[in-house]
C-alpha positions in Angstrom: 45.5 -60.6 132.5 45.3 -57.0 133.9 42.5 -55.1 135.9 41.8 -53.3 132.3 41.1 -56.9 130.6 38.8 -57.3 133.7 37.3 -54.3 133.1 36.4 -55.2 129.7 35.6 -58.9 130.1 33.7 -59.0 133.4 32.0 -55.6 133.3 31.2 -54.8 129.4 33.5 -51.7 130.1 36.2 -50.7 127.2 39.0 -49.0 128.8 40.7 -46.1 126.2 43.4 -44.2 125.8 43.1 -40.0 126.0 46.6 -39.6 124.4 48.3 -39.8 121.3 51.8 -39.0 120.3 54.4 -39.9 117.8 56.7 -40.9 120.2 54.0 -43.3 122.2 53.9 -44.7 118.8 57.4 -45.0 117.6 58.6 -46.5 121.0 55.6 -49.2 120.6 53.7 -48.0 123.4 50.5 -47.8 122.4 51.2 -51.7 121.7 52.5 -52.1 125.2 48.7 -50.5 126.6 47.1 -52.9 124.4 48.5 -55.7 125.5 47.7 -54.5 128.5 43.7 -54.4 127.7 43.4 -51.0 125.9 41.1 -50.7 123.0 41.1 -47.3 121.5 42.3 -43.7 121.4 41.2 -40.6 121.7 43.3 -37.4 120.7 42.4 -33.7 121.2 44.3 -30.1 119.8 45.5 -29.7 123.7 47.3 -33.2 123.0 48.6 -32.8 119.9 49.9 -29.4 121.3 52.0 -30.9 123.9 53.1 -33.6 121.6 54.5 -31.1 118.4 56.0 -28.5 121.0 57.1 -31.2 123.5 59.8 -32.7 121.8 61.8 -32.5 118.3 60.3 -35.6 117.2 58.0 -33.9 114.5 60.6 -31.7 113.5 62.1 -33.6 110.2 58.9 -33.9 108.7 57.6 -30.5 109.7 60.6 -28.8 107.6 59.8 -30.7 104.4 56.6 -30.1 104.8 57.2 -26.0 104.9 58.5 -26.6 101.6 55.1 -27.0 99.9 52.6 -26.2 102.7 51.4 -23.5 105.1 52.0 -24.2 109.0 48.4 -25.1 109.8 48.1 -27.6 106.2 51.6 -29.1 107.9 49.8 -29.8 110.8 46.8 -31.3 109.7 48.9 -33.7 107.9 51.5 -34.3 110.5 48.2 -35.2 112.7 47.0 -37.7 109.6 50.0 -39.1 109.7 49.8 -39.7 113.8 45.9 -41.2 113.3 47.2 -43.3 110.5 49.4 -45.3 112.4 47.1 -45.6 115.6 44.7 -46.7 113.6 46.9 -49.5 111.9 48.0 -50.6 115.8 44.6 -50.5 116.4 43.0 -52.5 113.6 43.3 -56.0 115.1 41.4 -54.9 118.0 38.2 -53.5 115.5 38.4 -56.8 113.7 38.7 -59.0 116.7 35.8 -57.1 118.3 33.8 -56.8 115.4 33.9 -53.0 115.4 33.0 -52.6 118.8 36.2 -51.2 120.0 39.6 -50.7 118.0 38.9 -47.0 117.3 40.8 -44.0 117.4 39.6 -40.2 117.5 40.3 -37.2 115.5 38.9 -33.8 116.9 37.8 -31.4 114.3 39.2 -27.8 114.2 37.8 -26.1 117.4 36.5 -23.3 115.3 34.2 -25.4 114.3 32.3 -26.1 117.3 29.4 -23.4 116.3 29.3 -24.1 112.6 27.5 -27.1 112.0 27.5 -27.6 108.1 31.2 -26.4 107.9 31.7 -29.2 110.9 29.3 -32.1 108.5 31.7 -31.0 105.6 35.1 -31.5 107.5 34.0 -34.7 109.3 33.1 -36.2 106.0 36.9 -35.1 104.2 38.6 -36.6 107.5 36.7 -40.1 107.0 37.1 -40.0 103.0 40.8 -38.8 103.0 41.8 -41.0 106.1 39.4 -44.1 104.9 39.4 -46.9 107.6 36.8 -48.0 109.2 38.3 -47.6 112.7 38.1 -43.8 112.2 35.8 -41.9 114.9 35.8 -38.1 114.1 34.9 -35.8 117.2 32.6 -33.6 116.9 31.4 -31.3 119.7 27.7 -31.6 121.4 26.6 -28.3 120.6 23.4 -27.4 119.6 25.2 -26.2 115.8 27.1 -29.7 115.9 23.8 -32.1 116.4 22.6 -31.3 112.9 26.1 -32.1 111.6 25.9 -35.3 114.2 22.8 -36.9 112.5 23.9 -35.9 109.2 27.4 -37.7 109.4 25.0 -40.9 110.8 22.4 -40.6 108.3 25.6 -40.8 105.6 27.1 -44.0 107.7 30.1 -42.6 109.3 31.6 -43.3 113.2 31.1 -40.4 115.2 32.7 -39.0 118.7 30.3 -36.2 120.1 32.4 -34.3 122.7 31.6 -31.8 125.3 28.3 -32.9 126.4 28.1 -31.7 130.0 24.7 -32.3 131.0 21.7 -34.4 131.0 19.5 -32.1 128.6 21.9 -32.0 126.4 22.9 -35.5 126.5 19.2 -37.3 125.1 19.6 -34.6 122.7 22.7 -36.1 121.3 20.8 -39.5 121.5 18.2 -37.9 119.4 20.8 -37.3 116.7 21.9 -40.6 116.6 18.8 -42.2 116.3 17.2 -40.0 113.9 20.5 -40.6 112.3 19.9 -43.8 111.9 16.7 -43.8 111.0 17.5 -42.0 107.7 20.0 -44.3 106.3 18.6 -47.2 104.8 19.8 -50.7 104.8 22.7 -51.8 107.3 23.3 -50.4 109.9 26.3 -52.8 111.8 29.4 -50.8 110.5 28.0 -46.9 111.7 29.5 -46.9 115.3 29.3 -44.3 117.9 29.9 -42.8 121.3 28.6 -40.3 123.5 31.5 -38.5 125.9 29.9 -36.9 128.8 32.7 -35.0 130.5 32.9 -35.5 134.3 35.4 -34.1 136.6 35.2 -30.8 134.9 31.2 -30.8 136.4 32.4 -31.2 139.9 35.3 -28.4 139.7 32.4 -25.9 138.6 29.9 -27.3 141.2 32.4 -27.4 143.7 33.1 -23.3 143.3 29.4 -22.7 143.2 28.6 -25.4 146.6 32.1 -23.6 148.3 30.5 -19.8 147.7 26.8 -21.1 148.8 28.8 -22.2 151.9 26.5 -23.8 153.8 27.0 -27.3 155.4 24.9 -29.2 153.3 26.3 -27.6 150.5 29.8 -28.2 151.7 28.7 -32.3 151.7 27.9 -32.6 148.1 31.1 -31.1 146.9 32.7 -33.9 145.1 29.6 -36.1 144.6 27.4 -34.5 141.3 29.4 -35.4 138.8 28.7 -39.1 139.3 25.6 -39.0 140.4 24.6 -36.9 137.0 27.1 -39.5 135.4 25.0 -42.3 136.8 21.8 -40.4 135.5 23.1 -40.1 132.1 22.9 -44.1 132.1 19.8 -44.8 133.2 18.9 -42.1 130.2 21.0 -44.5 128.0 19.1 -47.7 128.8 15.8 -46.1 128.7 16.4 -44.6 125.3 18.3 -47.6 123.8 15.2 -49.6 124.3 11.6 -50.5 123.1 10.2 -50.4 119.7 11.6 -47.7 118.1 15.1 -48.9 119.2 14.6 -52.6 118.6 13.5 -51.5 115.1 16.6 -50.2 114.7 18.4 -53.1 116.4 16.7 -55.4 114.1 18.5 -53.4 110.5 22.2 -54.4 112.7 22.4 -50.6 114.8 24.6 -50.9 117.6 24.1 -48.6 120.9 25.8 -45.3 121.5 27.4 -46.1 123.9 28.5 -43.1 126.8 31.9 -42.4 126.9 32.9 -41.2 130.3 35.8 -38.4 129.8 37.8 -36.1 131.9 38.1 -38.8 134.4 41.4 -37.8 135.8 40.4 -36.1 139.1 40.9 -31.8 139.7 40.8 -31.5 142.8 44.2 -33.7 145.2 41.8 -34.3 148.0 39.8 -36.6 145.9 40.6 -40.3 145.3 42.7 -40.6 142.2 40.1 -43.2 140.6 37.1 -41.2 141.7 35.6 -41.4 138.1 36.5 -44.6 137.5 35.4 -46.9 139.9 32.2 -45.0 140.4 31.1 -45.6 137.1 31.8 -49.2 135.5 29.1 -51.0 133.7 28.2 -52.6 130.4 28.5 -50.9 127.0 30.1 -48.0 128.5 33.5 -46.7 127.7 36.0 -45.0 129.8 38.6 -42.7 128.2 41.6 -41.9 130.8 45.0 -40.2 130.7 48.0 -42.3 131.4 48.4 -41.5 135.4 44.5 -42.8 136.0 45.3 -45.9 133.3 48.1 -46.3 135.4 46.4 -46.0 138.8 43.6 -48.3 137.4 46.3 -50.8 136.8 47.8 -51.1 140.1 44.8 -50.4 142.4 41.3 -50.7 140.6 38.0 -52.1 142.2 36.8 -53.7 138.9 33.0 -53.7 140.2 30.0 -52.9 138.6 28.7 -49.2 139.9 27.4 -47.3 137.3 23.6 -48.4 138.1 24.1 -49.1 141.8 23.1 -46.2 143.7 20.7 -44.5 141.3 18.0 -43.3 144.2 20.9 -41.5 146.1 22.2 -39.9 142.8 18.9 -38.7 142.2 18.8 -37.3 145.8 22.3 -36.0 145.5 20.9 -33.9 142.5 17.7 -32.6 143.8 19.9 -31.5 146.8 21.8 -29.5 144.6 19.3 -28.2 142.7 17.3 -27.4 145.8 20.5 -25.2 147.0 20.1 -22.8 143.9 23.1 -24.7 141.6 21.6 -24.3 138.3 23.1 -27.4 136.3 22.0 -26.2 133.2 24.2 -23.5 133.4 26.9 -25.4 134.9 26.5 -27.2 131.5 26.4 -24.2 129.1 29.5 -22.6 131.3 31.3 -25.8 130.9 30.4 -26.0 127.1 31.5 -22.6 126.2 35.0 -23.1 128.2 35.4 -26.6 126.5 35.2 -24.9 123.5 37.0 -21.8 124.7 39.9 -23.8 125.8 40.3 -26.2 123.3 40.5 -22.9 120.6 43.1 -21.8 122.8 45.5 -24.9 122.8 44.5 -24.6 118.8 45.8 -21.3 118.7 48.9 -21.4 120.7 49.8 -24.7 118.6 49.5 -22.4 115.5 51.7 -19.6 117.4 54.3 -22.5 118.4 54.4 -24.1 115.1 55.0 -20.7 113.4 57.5 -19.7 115.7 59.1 -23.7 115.0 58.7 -22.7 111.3 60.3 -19.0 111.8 63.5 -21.0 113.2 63.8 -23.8 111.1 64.1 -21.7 107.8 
C-alpha cells in the first residue's frame, strides 16, 4: 500500500496522472503508477508536444501515416492511438470502481476553446470514434464551451471542463452539468464528470499583483489564495450537489462532478513542493499531478483531510485580498485567456515540429 492508495481509501481522494506518452505506455509505466494507486489520466496538446518531438518513438508510424494523411490528421490519430491504449490499461480500474475512476482525457483542439457548437460537434466524434466508456473529453470552461458542456451531458457523454480559474465561473460550470442532466431522460449512472479548477497558476498571477501592491499585508498572502479560493470552490461543491433539486437527480443514478484540482505542481521554488496537495484532500475530489509531485506525494505526503478545514480563514484570506484592490475576476479571465493562449501555442509549435519531422522524413 502507498500514500496514493491512502489517499484514495481513507480520504475519498483519486489521485491522477497529468501525463501521457507512448513510451510511459510501451515501457509499462502507466501500469507501474497504478499499481501504485493511480486511477486515471489526463493528457493536454503541451504534453503530447513534448512527447512527438521528445523522442523518435512516434516516428515509424508518423511516416506511414504521411503516406495517406495530412500532418495534423497524422496526429490526431497518432494521439487516438495513445488514448486507446490508456484507456485499455485503465479499464480494470473503471470496472472495479464502477465508473468512478479508470478514466483518461483527451483535450479538444485549442481553437476550439471560443466555438462552442464546433467544440459539442468534436467532443461528440472523439467519444463515437474512440467508443469506451472510460473516455472523458476536455473541454474548456469558457463561457462558448458551457453550452457545448450541457449539451455533451444532456446527450450522456463523460466530460472534462478545463480552465476554470475562478469561483464565478466555477457554479457556472455546475450549472451546465446539472441542467445537463436534467435534460436527459432515464439513467443517469454511466454520464461521469469532473470539474478542473486550476490552482497554482492563481497564485503566480496574485503573487505579481500582491508583489507590485507591495505592502506588508500584501506581501503575507502571497502564496496563500489559491487554496483558500480552492477550498471555496468546495464548499460551492457541497452546497450545490445537495437538496432537492440534486437529490432528484441522485434518485435517476447522477453521480457528483466532482472538482478536479490541476496545475498542482508548485511555480514558485520557495513554496513547498506538495503545497496543492496536501492543502486540499477530501472526499469526491480528484487531484491530477505531474510525475515530480506524484513522486513527492509518494515519498513524503501528509495523507490528511484539509480541503474543508480552515474554510473561515480562507474566506478571510480572500476578503483580504480583495480588500487590497486584486480583482479575482480578472485574475480569472487573465488566466483563462493565457490558458487558452498557451495551450494554442504548444498546438501550433506541435504543428510546426511535426511538419518540419514530415519535411525530413520524405
Amino acid at each position: 500500500m502507498t500514500r496514493l492508495h491512502d489517499l484514495f481509501d481513507r480520504q475519498g481522494q483519486s489521485p491522477w496522472i497529468d501525463n501521457l506518452t507512448r513510451i510511459g505506455l510501451q515501457s509499462g509505466q502507466l501500469g507501474q503508477l497504478m499499481a501504485q494507486g493511480v486511477r486515471g489520466v489526463t493528457s493536454n496538446p503541451t504534453i503530447f508536444q513534448k512527447a512527438m518531438t521528445g523522442s523518435a518513438a512516434y516516428d515509424d508510424q508518423f511516416r506511414e501515416l504521411l503516406r495517406s494523411k495530412s500532418v495534423e490528421e497524422a496526429y490526431w490519430a497518432m494521439v487516438f492511438d495513445d488514448i486507446r491504449s490508456a484507456l485499455a490499461a485503465m479499464r480494470p480500474v473503471y470496472d472495479a470502481s464502477d465508473g468512478v475512476d479508470g478514466f483518461v482525457s483527451l483535450e479538444l483542439a485549442p481553437a476550439l476553446a471560443h466555438d462552442g457548437p464546433a467544440s459539442a460537434e468534436t467532443a461528440r466524434s472523439f467519444h463515437e470514434g474512440i467508443g469506451e466508456p472510460n473516455l472523458m473529453v476536455k473541454i474548456p470552461g469558457t463561457a462558448a464551451g458551457l453550452p457545448a458542456v450541457q449539451q455533451m451531458i444532456a446527450e450522456g457523454r463523460s466530460i472534462n471542463i478545463t480552465l476554470i480559474f475562478g469561483i464565478e465561473r466555477y457554479g457556472a460550470v455546475i450549472e451546465a452539468y446539472l441542467a445537463g442532466l436534467e435534460a436527459r431522460q432515464g439513467d443517469l449512472s454511466t454520464i461521469a464528470s469532473v470539474a478542473s479548477f486550476f490552482i497554482s497558476r492563481v497564485d503566480t498571477e496574485v503573487d505579481r499583483r500582491l508583489t507590485e501592491i507591495g505592502s506588508a499585508e500584501a506581501l503575507g498572502l502571497r502564496g496563500k489564495v489559491a487554496v483558500a479560493q480552492a477550498q471555496l470552490a468546495y464548499q460551492l461543491f457541497q452546497e450545490r450537489f445537495a437538496g432537492p433539486r440534486w437529490e432528484a437527480l441522485a434518485a435517476r443514478g447522477a453521480r457528483v462532478q466532482r472538482p478536479l484540482w490541476a496545475s498542482t505542481s508548485t511555480k514558485n521554488p520557495a513554496y513547498p513542493d506538495l503545497l496543492y496537495v496536501d492543502t486540499l484532500i477530501g472526499p469526491d475530489t480528484v487531484n491530477t499531478m505531474p510525475d515530480a509531485t506524484m513522486d513527492a506525494v509518494l515519498d513524503h505526503g501528509v495523507i490528511e483531510r484539509t480541503v474543508d478545514g480552515a474554510v473561515d480563514e480562507a474566506k478571510a484570506v480572500i476578503a483580504r485580498t480583495e480588500a487590497l484592490g486584486v480583482d479575482l475576476d480578472d485574475v480569472a479571465k487573465t488566466l483563462e485567456d493565457e490558458g487558452v493562449a498557451s495551450f494554442a501555442k504548444s498546438f501550433d509549435e506541435l504543428m510546426q515540429s511535426l511538419q518540419d519531422k514530415a519535411n525530413e522524413l520524405s
